[in-house]
N, C-alpha and C positions, 0 to 999 in steps of 0.2 A: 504493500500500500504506500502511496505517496501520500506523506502526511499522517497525525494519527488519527485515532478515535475521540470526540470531542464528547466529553457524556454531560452534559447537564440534570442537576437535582444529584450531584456526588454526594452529597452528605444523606441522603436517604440510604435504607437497607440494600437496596435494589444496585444502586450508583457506588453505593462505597465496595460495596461485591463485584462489581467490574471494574473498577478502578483497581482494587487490588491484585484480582488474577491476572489483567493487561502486565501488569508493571513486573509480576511473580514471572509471565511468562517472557518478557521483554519485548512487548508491544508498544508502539508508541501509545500514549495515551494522555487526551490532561481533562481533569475533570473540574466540574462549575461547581460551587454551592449556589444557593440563591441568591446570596448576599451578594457574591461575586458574578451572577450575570441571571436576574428574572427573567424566565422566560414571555414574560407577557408583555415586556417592555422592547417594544423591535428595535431600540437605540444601542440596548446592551448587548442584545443577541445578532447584531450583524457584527459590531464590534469585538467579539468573541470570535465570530469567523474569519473577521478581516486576521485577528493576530495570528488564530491556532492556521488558520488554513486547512482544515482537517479532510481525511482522507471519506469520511462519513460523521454521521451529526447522531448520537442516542437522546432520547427525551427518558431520563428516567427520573423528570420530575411531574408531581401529582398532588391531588387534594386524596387520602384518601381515607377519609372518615365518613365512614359509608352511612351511620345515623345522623351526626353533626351534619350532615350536607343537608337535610332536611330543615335544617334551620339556618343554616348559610348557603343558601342557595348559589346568588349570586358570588362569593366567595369561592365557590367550587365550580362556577363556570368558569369564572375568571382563570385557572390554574390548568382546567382541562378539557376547557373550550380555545379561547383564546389564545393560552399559552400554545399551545399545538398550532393553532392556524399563524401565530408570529414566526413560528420556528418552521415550519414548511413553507409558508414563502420564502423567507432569507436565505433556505437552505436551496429552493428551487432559483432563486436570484445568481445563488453563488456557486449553481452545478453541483449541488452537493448531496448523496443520497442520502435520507432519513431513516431512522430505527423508533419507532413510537410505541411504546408499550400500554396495551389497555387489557380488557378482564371479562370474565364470566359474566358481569352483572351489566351486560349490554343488553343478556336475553331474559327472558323470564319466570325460565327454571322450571317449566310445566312440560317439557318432552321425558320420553321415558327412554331414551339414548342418549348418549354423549354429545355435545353438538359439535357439528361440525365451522367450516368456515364461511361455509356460504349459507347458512341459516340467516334467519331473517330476524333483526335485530329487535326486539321490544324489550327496551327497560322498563321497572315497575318503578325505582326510584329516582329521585334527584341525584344520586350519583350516577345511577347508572347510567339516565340521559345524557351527564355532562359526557361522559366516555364513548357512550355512541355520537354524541356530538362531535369531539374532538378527533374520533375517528375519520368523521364524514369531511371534515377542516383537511387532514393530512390524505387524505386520497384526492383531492378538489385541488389541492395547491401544490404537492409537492408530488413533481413526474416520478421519482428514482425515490420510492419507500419502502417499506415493511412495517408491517402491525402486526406484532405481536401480542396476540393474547395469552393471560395468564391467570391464577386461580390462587387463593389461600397459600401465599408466600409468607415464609419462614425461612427464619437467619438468626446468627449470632449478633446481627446489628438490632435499633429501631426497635419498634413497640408491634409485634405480632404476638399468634395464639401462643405460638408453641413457648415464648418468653413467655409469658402471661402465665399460661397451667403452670411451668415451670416455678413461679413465683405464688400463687394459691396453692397449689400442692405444698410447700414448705410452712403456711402460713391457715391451712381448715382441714378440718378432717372429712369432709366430702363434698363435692367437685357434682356441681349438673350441667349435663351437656346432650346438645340436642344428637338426637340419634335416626332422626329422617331426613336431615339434610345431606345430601351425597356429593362429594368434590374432588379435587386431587391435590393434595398439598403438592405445594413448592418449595424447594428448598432455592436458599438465593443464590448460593455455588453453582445448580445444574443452570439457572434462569441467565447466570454472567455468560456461563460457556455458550449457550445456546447464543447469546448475544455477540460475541464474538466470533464464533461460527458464521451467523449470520453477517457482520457486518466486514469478513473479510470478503467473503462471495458478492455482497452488494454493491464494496469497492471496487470489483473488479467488474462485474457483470451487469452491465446497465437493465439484462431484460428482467432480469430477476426482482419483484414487487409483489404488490397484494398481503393479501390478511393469511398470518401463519395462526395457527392455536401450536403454544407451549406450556405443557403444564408437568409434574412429579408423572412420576409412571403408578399408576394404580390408584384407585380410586375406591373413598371410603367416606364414616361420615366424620362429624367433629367429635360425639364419644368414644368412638376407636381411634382416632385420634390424638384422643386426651388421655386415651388409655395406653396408650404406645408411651406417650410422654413420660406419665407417670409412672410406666413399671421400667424405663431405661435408666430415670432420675433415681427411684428407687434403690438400685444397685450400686449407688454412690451413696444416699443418704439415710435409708432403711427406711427411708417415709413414704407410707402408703393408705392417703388419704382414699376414702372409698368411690367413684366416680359411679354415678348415678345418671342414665339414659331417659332421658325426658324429648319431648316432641317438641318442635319448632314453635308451635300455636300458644305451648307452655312459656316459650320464651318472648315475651313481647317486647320490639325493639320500635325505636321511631321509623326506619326504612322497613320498608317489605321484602323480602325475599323470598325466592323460587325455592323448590325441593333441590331440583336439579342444579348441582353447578358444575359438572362434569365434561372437560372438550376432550375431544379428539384431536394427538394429535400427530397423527400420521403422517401427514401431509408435512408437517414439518420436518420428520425423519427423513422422508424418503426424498426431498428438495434438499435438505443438509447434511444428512447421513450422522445426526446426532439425537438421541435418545437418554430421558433422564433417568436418572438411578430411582431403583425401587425408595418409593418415600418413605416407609421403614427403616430405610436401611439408611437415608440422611437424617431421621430422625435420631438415631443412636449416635453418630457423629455430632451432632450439632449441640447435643445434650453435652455429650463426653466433653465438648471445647470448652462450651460454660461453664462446665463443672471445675476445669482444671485451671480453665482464668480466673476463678470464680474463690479456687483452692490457691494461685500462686499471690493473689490482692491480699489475702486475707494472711498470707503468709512476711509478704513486706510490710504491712503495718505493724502486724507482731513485732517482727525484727525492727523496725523502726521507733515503736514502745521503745521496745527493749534501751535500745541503744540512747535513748533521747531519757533514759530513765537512771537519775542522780545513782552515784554508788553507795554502795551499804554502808553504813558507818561502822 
């Protein structure tokens, strides 16, 4: 690639997970926070382009607070409307191909199969509209893109489930979690590779475009889930709160959601020739990392006591 990978929104779970394996792998790469280039602001974001000159453009910035956006509406177009249609034209201005990542909660959740990519888009929410919006912004404006979507991501960064059970599991002795909603976790490691996959062939290959679905290999709901979590956390902590399987309708949130949030996503393999790890088997990892970050912080504060602690008389 001439140039590198320019990601905006690096400071989210999604961006700091590609920023890191680019640079692990010795990819060019430089990554935005917000603070250092809004996407919704077209002064910062051509500005951006003009310096990095990038070989391709990732958006892995987002609103995405999926009940909050019910009361910040506007708010959460602004980031995922907007922001996407600044950053697809600048990018189609400066020949530059685009990597936009959007989600499950385009559709409705009412099929009784996985969806595919050419499914037909009904969001029930405020978020999810803004995302089928911003979708519709980056197919309109920028010729050389990809959209990818994606599903219940989890990482060692940011505020997701798997952090979340991770932290009530240490802190109640039982855990309710809905057991009719059906999805594919993500892990953010498979989501960077796949995006880097992606955005080398994009660089090179102008035909290559349209809507990918990327999501965890296997699909399940959020009490197995929650139950994977806590019996991996388990084995480091001996804490096993009891996780109790309740129905979606039990859990009333301000957004609506679909049963289904499960894609297919084949169509990405067989265009990339890349395929995510069983979500199981990143959930044991992901746990295991935290666990041992989690064991080395708590080990330099000790020593740092220690050491900062007057001598015995």
């Amino acid at each position: 690639m001439n140039g590198p990978i320019l990601v905006f929104g690096a400071r989210g779970q999604v961006g700091r997970e590609v920023v890191a394996l680019a640079s692990a792998r010795g990819v060019p790469i430089a990554g935005l926070s917000r603070q250092e280039a809004d996407i919704t602001n077209e002064v910062t974001v051509r500005a951006a382009l003009d310096v990095h000159r990038p070989a391709a453009v990732v958006n892995a910035a987002a609103y995405t607070s999926i009940d909050r956006a019910e009361r910040e509406p506007e708010l959460a177009a602004a980031v995922n409307v907007t922001g996407p249609a600044v950053l697809a034209a600048a990018c189609a201005n400066a020949g530059v191909p685009l990597i936009h990542l959007s989600c499950d909660q385009v559709f409705d959740g009412t099929r009784k199969r996985p969806y595919v990519e050419n499914d037909k888009v009904s969001p029930i929410s405020v978020y999810g509209r803004t995302k089928a919006e911003g979708e519709a912004k980056v197919r309109e404006l920028a010729q050389r893109h990809l959209i990818i979507r994606t599903s219940w991501i989890y990482g060692p960064h940011g505020r997701n489930f798997l952090r979340n059970v991770m932290k009530l599991a240490g802190e109640r002795d039982e855990l309710r979690m809905v057991g009719d909603q059906i999805g594919c976790p993500t892990a953010t490691i498979d989501l960077a590779e796949a995006i880097l996959v992606a955005a080398r062939k994009l660089a090179a290959e102008a035909k290559v475009s349209g809507i990918f679905h990327f999501a965890g290999n296997g699909a399940t709901s959020w009490y197995k889930f929650a139950t994977e979590i806590v019996q991996r956390q388990a084995v480091f902590t001996g804490k096993t709160p009891k996780v109790v399987e309740i129905k979606l309708s039990e859990y009333p949130t301000a957004a609506k959601r679909g049963l289904n949030c499960e894609l297919d996503s084949s169509r990405f393999r067989s265009t990339f020739g890349y395929t995510a790890s069983p979500w199981n088997f990143r959930v044991a990892e992901v746990v295991a990392s935290l666990i041992s970050a989690a064991n080395r912080k708590a080990a330099q504060a000790a020593a740092a006591a220690t050491a900062a602690a007057p001598p015995p008389a």
